[in-house]
N, C-alpha and C positions, 0 to 999 in steps of 0.2 A: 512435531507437535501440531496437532490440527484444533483452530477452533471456531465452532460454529459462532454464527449471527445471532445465538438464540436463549436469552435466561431465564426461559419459563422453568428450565426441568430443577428440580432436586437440588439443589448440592450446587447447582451452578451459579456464576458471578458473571457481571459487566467487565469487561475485556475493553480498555483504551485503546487508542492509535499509540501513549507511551508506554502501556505496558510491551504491549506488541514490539515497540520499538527494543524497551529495555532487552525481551526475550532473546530477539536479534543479536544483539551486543553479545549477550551472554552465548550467542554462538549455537543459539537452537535453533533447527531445520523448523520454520512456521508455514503451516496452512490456513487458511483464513476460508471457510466453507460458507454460503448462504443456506440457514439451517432449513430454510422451508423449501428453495429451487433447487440445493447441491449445486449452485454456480460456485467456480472458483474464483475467489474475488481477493486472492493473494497478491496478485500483483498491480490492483488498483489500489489496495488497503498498503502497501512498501510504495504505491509513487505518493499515496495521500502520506504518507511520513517524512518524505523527502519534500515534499514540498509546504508541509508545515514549519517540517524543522528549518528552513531557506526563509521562512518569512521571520523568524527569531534572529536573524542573522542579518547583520550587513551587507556580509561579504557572501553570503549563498554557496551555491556550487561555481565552477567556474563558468566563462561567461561560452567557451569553447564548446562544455560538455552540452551545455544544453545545445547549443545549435545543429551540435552531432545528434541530440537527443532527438530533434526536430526532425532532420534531414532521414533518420536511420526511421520513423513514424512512417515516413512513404513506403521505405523497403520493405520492414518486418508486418504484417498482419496483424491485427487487434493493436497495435500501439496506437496509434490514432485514435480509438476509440476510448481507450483507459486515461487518455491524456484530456482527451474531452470529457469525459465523466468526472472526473476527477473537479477539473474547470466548473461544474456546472453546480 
């Protein structure tokens, strides 16, 4: 399921971070497009969920993963970036 950034057109609706999230659940493949650049902005829009949903929580994700989350940002390319954006 792909959806854009965009609810000027027709027929279209405002799209949350929980519907988004709800979609997920339910086990649909999500795209998340910038409707006016075509940037792919799926996996900044899945870390902005995980890290809302961690601020609802006590207990978060665990304290391991992120630091693997941190450590694996040097190795993999655009993590850094998404983690920062996200931050900002």
């Amino acid at each position: 399921m792909a959806i854009a950034g965009c609810t000027t057109r027709p027929g279209s609706r405002y799209v949350n971070l929980d519907d988004i999230a709800r979609l997920i659940r339910e086990g649909k493949d999500v795209n998340v497009m910038d409707a006016k650049t075509g940037h792919d902005l799926t996996r900044v829009i899945l870390t902005q969920i995980i890290t809302e949903d961690a601020r609802d929580k006590p207990t978060g994700l665990p304290l391991e993963l992120l630091r693997q989350l941190i450590i694996a940002s040097d190795e993999v390319p655009g993590v850094r970036d998404v983690v920062f954006e996200i931050s900002i």
